[in-house]
C-alpha positions in Angstrom: 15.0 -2.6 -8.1 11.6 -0.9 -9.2 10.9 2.3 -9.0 9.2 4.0 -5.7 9.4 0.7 -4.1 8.5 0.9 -0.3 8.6 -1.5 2.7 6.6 -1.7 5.7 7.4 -3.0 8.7 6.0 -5.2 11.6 7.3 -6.4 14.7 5.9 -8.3 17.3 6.5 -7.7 20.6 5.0 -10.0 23.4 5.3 -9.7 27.6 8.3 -12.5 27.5 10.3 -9.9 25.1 8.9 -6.9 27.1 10.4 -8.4 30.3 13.7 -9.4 28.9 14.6 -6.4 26.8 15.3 -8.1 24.1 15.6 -7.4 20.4 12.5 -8.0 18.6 12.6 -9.5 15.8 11.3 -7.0 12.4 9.6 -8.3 9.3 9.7 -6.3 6.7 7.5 -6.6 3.5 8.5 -4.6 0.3 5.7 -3.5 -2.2 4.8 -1.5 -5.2 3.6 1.9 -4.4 3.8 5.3 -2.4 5.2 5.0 1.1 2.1 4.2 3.7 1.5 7.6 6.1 -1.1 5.9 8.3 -2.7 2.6 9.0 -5.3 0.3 11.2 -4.9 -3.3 12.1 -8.5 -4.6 11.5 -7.8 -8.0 13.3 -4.1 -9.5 14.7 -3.6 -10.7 10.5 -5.1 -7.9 8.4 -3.6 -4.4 8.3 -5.1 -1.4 6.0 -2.4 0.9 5.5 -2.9 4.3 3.0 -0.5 6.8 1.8 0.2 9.5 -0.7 -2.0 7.9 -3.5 -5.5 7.6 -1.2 -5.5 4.0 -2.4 -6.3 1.6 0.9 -3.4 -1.3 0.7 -4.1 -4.8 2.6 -1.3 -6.7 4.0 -2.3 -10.1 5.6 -0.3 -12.3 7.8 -0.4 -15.9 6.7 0.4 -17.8 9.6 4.2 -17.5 8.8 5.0 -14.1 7.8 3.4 -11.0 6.2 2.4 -10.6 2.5 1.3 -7.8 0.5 -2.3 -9.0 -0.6 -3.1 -5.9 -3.4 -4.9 -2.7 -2.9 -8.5 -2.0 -2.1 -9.7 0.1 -4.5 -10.6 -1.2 -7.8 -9.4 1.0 -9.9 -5.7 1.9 -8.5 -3.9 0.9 -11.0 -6.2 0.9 -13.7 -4.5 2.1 -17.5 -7.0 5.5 -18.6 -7.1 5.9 -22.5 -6.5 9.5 -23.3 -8.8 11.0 -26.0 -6.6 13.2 -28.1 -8.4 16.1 -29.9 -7.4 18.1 -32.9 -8.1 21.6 -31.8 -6.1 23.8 -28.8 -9.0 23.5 -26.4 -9.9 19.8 -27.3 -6.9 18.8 -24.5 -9.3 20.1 -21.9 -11.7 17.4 -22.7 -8.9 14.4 -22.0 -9.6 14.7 -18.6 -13.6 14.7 -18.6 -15.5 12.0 -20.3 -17.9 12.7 -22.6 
């Protein structure tokens, strides 16, 4: 199991299961990341969800099921070389590029 692993889930529901009061049936796709706080379903297959990390995440239904297809943004994810200085106030500048 990986660390701050999160699902979301989708479930289907159409007039026949409506009517009956039946059980419908949950999918549930587990990905890499923060847990989702809010979301939008752009079309019936393509749902932008976003959580703690600001980073717009993509899930697409493929005609079977529901997949994970990456984030939106670029540069989630992206490794950030540090610049180390020798002097006490030099640590400041890590987080500014110069």
């Amino acid at each position: 199991m990986l660390a701050n692993d999160c699902e979301v889930s989708f479930v289907k529901f159409t007039p026949e299961i409506v009517a009956s009061k039946a059980k419908p049936d949950v999918e549930k796709v587990l990905f890499k990341g923060n847990p989702i706080l809010t979301g939008v379903f752009v079309d019936e297959n393509n749902f932008i969800g976003g959580g703690f990390d600001n980073a717009p995440l993509l899930f697409k239904h493929n005609g079977t099921k529901w997949v994970f297809s990456g984030s939106l943004d670029q540069g989630f994810g992206k490794k950030r070389a540090a610049k180390i200085q020798k002097d006490a106030f030099g640590v400041t500048s890590v987080f500014f590029d110069s």
